[in-house]
C-alpha positions as a printed Julia matrix, in Angstrom:
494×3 Matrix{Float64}:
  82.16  168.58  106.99
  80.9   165.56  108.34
  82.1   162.39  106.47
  79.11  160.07  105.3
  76.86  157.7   106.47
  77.79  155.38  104.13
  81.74  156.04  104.64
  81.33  155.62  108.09
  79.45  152.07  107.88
  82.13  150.82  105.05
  85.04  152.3   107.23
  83.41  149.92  109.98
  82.83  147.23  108.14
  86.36  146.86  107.13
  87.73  147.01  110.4
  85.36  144.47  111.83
  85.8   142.12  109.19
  88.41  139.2   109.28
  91.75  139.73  107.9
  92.63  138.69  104.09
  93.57  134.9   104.04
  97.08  133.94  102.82
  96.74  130.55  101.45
  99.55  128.05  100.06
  98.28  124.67   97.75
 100.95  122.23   97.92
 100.11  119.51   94.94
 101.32  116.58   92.36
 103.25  113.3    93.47
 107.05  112.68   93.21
 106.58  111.92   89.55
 104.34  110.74   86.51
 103.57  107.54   87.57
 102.63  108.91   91.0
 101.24  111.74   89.56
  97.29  110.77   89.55
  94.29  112.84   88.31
  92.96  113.06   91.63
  95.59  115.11   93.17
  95.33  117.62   90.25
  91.54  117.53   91.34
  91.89  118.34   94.72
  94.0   121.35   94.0
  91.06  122.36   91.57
  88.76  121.55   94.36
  90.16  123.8    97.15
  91.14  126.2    94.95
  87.4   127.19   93.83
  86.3   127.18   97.68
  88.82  130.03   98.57
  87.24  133.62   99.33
  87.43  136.32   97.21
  89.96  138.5    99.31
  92.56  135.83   99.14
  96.53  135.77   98.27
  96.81  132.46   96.46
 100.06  130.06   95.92
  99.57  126.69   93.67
 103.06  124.52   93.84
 101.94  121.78   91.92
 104.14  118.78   90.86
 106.89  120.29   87.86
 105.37  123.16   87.99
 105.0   123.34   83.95
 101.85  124.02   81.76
 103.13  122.11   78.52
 104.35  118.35   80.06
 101.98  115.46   80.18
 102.61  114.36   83.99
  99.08  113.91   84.88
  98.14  110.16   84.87
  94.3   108.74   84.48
  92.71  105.71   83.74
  91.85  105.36   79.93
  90.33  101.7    80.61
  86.14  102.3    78.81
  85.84   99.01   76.8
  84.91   95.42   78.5
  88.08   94.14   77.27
  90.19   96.4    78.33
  88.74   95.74   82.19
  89.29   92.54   82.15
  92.74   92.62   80.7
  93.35   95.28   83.62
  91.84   93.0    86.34
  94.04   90.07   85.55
  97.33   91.63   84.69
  97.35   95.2    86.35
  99.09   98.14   85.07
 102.08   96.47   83.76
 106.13   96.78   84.37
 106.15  100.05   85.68
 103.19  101.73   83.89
 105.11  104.59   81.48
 103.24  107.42   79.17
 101.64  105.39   77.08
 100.71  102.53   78.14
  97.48  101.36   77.74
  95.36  101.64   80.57
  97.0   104.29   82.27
  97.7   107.78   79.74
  99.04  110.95   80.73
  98.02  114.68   79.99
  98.8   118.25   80.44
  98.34  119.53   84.0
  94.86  121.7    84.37
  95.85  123.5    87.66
  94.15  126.47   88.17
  97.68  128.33   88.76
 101.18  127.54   88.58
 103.53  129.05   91.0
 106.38  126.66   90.99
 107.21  122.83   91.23
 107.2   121.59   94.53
 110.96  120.86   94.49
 112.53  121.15   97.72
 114.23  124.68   96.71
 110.88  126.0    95.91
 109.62  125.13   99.09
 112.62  126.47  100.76
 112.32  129.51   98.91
 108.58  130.11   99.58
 108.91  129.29  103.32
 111.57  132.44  102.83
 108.97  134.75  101.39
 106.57  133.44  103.54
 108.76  134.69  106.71
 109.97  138.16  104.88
 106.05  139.17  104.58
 105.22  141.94  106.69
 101.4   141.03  107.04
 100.72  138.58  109.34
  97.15  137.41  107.99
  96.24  134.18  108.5
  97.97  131.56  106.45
  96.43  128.27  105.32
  98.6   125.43  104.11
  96.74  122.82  102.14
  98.98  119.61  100.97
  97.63  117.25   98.81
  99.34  113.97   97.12
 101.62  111.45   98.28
 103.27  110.75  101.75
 105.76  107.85  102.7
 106.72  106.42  106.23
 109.91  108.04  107.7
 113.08  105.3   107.84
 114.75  103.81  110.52
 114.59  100.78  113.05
 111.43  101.34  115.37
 112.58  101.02  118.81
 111.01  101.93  122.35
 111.73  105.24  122.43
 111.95  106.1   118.86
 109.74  105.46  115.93
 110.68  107.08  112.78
 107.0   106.92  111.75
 107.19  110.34  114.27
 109.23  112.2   111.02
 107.13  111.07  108.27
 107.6   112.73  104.7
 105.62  114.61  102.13
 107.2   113.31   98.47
 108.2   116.28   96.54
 108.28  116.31   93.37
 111.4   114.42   91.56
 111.4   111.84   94.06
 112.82  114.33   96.66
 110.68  114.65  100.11
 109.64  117.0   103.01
 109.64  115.51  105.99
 108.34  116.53  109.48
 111.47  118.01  110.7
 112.24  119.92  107.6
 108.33  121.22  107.75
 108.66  122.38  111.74
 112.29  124.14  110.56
 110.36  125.99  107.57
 106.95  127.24  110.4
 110.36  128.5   112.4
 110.94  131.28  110.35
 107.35  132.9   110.31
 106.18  135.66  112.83
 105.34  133.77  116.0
 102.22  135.48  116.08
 101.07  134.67  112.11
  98.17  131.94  112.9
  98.84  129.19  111.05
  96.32  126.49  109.77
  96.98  122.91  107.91
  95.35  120.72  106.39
  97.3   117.04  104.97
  96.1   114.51  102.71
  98.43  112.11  101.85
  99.47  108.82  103.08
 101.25  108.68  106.82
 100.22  112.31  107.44
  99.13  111.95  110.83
 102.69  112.56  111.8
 102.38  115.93  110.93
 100.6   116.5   113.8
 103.9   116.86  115.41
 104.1   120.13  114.11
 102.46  121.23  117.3
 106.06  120.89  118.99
 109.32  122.24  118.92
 110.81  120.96  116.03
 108.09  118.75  115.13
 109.71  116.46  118.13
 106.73  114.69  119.82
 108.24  114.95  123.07
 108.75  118.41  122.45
 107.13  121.42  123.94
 104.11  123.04  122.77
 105.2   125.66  119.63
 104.75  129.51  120.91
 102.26  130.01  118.11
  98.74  129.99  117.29
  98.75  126.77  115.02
  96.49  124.0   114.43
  95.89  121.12  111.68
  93.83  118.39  110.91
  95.24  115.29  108.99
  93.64  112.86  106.51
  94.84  109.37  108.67
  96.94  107.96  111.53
 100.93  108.01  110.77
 100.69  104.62  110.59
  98.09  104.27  107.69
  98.02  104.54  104.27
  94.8   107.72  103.2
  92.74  106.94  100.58
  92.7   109.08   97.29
  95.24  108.85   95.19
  93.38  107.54   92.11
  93.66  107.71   88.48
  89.96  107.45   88.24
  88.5   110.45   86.38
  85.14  110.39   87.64
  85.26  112.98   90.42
  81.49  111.81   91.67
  82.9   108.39   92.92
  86.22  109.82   94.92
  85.73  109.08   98.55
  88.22  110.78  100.51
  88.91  113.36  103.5
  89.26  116.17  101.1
  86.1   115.4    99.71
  84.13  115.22  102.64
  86.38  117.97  104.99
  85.73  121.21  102.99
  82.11  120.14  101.35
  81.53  120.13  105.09
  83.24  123.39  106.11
  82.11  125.16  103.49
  78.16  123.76  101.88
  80.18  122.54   98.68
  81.14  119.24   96.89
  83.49  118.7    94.68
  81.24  118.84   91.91
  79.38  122.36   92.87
  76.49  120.85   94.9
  75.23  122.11   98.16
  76.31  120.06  101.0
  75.19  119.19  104.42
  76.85  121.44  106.84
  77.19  120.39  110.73
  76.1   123.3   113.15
  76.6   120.59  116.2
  77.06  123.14  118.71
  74.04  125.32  117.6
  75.86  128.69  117.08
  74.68  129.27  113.48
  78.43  128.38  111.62
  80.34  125.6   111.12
  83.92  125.17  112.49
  86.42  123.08  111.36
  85.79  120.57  114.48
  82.74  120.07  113.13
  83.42  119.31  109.71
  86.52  116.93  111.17
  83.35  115.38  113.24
  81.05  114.85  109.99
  83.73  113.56  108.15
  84.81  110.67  110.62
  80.93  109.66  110.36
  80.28  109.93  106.65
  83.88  109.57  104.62
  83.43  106.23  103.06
  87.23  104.84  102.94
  90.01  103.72  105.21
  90.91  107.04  106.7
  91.26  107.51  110.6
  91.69  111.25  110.77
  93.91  112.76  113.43
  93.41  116.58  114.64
  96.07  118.4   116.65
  93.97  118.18  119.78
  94.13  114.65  119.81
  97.82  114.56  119.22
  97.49  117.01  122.15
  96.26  115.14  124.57
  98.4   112.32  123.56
 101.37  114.35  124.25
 100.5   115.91  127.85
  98.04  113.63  129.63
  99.22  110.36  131.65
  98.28  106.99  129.85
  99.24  103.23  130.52
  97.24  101.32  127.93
  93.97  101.66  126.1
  92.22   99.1   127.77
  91.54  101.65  130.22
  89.01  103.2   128.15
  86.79   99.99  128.75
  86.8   101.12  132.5
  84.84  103.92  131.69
  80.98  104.11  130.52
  79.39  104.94  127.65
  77.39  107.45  129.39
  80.41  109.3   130.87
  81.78  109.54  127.62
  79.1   110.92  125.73
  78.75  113.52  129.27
  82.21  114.83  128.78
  82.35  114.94  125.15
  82.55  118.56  122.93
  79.13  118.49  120.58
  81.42  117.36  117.43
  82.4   114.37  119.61
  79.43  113.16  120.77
  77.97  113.81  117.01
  80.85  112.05  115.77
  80.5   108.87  118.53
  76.85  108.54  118.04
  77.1   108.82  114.14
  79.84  106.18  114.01
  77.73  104.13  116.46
  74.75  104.05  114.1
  77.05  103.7   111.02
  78.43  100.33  112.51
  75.06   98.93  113.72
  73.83   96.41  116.2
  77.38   96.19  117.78
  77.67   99.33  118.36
  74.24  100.33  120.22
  74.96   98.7   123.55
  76.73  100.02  126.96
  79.56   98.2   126.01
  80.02   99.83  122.39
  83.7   100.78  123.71
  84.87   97.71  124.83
  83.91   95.99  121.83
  85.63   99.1   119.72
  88.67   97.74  121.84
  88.36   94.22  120.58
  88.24   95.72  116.69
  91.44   97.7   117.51
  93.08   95.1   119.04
  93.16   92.88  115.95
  94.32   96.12  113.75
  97.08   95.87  115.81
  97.45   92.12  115.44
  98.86   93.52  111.76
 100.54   96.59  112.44
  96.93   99.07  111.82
  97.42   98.18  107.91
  93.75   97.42  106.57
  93.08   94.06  105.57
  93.22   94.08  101.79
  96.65   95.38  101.79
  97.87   91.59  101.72
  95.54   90.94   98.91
  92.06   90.13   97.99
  90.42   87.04   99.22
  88.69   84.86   96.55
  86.09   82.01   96.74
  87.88   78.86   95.36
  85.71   78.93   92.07
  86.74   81.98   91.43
  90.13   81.59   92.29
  90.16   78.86   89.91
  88.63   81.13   87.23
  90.93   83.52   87.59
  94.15   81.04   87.51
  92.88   79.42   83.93
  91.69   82.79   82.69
  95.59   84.21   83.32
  97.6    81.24   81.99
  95.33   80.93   78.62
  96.58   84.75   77.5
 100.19   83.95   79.14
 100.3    81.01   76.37
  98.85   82.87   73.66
 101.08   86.36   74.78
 103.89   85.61   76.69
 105.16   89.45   77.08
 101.8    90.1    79.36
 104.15   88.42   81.95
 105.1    91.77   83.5
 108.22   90.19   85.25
 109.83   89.42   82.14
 108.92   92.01   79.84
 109.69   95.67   78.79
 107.04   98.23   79.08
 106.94   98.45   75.49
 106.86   94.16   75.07
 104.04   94.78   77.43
 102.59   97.42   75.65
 102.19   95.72   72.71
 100.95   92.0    73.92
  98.45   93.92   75.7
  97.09   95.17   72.12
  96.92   92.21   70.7
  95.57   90.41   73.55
  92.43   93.1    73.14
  92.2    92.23   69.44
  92.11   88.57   69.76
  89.1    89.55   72.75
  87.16   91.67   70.35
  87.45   88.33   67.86
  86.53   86.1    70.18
  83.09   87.46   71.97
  82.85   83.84   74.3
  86.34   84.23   75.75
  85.32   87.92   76.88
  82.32   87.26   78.17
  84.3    84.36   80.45
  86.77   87.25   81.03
  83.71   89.62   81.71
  82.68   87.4    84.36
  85.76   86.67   86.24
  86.4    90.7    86.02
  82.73   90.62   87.91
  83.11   88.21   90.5
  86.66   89.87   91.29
  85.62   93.42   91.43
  83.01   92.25   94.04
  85.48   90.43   95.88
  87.36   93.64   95.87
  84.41   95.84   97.45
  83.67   93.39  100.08
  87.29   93.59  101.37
  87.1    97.36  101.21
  83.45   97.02  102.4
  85.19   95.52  105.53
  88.46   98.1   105.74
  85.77  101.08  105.74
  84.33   99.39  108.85
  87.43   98.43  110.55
  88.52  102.39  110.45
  85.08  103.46  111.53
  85.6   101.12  114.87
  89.21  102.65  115.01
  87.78  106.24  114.32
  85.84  105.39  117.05
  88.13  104.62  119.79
  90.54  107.2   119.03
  87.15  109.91  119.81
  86.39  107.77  122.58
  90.06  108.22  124.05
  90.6   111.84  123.45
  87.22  112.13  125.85
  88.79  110.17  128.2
  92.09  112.23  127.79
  90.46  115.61  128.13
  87.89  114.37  131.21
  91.7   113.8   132.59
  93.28  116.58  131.98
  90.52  118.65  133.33
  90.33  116.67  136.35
  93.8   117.06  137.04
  93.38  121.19  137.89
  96.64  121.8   135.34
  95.11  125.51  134.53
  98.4   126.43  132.33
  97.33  123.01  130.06
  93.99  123.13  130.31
  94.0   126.69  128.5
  96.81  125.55  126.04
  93.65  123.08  124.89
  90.78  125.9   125.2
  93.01  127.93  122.84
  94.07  125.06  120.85
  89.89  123.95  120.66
  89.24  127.86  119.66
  91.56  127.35  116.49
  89.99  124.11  115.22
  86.24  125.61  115.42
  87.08  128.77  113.32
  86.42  128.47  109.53
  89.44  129.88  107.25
  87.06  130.01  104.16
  84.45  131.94  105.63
């Protein structure tokens, strides 16, 4: 009897469609006080964007429903504000204190901590599976710069580290050792988040060495900033609408979604009716509003395998020759970036003057401006000053150098009571919270543009790299690249 129609055409359908995704959420920061709300909402985040026919894993911080390790900011009065504007979070902030609280987790699943025996231990399972679908591995939270002396032909920043939770960490090596153990042919994507991450991107060689040999599997990742940079992110802010970071812009890209369940713009640059993960890494370098520079495994690539003296050679080549021999998402990403940074950026010589912005990143080590402080006008420096040492002579405890959290704690309270009796001190408060908040946005005003220029010459020298490369005739490394480019434009949630 012949089987039917409809059996055929399901029977067909299975086999032509793509294999279940196997996908691994690594969340939470080494502990409480590192431990902010935004982390927990990523997880959340990526979490709802996963298919249907999915085999899920949530490691997220202690791995417990009933402890309150999530921090937020509980700051919704005017006095409050201010108070937190002139004296910060306090001797290291503790449950309790009174701008930053702590809650239950609200992860969607719990699987574990992300303890470095659980990690081993999944890595374990990971390798003893006998499927080899497609595995995604998703890490979201803190990251710290690896240690040791930088010298000429070492720099430690090469074996950065994921924290783990209880102050423990995963570092670059131990990550490269754990991808050992799977199948060789299991493709493996990732995607990082957290600070320093960038050096992840190492992961593409023999034991995550950068002067290591491509890996003999299909793997490829994309990485929220340089390894020298701090990511943007990890904020105890609670409203999800303001969070400017790559997760946020990455996947509503890849997949038509925000964060908050509205459609999104998705980039088709290359015309073929879906969007790859190229692409989305392309919209994001445009659009994310915050002192990222994103790093994909092709660039680390081409960093790795084609000859370079310095980058001032990339003001040796046009404009027009880069935008020739750059991939759609490129030249998308190049022009974007060029409008984004304005009348600087439209000429012939929009690279060179890129140069000139990287150049003085480099003057302080790529660190954005604002990390050594906020710069205020004299009055309002002055403002501030008087504003401080008034409440240090009324509450001596709000001194966090020389008092306990709980001394803190409690001069903090009664420093909001004597506000809330005294309206004309607040409003003086009020103002200098005002005038330093918009200090505060103009610096970070400035740091967004600062990584849009450096955003912009690290595009600009992967072109160059690439034009290289395929110049040189190397077949065997020009199709490591093609195969390499193939992974980053597929879509693991579609």
């Amino acid at each position: 009897m012949a089987a039917p129609i409809f059996a055929l055409v399901t029977l067909a359908a299975l086999a032509s469609a793509p294999a279940p995704l196997r996908c691994v959420i690594f969340g939470g920061g080494p502990s409480p006080q590192y431990n902010q709300v935004a982390i927990e909402s990523n997880v959340r985040y990526v979490h709802s964007l996963l298919p249907t026919r999915v085999d899920e894993t949530i490691l997220f911080a202690d791995g417990q429903a009933d402890t309150p390790i999530v921090q937020f900011l509980a700051t919704k009065t005017e006095a409050q504000k201010a108070l937190r504007t002139l004296f910060g979070d306090g001797p290291r902030p503790a449950k309790g204190a009174p701008f930053l609280q702590y809650r239950n987790s609200d992860v969607p699943r719990r699987d574990g901590p992300t303890t470095p025996d659980t990690v081993s231990g999944l890595f374990d399972k990971l390798a003893a599976e006998k499927d080899k679908n497609p595995l995604l591995l998703y890490f979201t939270g803190h990251g710290s710069p690896g240690q040791g002396v930088r010298t000429v032909d070492n720099d430690p920043r090469d074996n950065n580290h994921y924290d783990l939770w209880g102050n423990a960490h995963l570092t670059t090596k131990d990550l490269a050792g754990y991808l050992g153990k799977l199948p060789a042919n299991r493709p493996v994507t990732m995607v990082m988040v957290q600070c320093f991450s960038g050096a992840f991107g190492n992961l593409l060689f023999t034991d995550g060495n950068p002067k290591g040999e491509l890996v003999d599997r299909p793997f490829c990742g994309f990485f929220a900033t340089v390894k020298e940079r701090e990511a943007a992110g990890c904020t105890p802010e609670v409203e999800e609408e303001e969070y400017h970071d790559f997760t946020s812009y990455f996947f509503a890209a890849l997949t038509g979604k925000d964060r908050l369940g509205r459609k999104s713009v998705q980039p088709d640059y290359n015309k073929d009716g879906k969007v790859g993960m190229d692409e989305a890494f392309a919209w994001t370098q445009i659009n994310e509003e915050s002192i990222d520079v994103p790093v994909a495994t092709s660039d680390v690539f081409l960093r790795r395998f084609v000859p370079w003296t310095e980058d001032k050679e990339l003001t040796e080549v046009s404009w027009a020759e880069i935008l020739k021999s750059a991939t759609p998402a490129q030249r998308a990403a190049l022009e974007g970036l060029s409008e984004k940074l304005g009348e600087s950026a439209q000429g012939d010589d929009r690279v060179k003057v890129a140069y000139e912005h990287f150049q003085k990143l480099l003057d302080r080590d790529l660190r954005p401006s604002s990390s050594t402080g906020i710069r205020l006008s004299p009055e309002t420096q002055k403002r501030y000053a008087t504003a401080r040492q008034d409440l240090f002579q009324r509450f001596p405890s709000l001194a966090t150098r020389r008092a306990s959290p709980e001394e803190w704690k409690e001069a903090v309270e009664k420093a909001l009571t004597y506000l809330e009796e005294n309206p004309t001190q607040l409003t003086e408060l009020s103002l200098v919270r005002r005038q330093v908040d918009a200090a505060s946005k103009a610096s970070y005003a400035q740091d967004i543009e600062d990584a849009r220029w450096f955003r912009f010459i690290r595009i600009s020298k992967s072109v160059v790299l690439e034009q290289r490369l395929r110049k040189s005739g190397d077949k065997a490394r020009i199709k490591q690249l093609d195969e390499l480019r193939k992974r980053e434009s597929q879509n693991p949630l579609r």
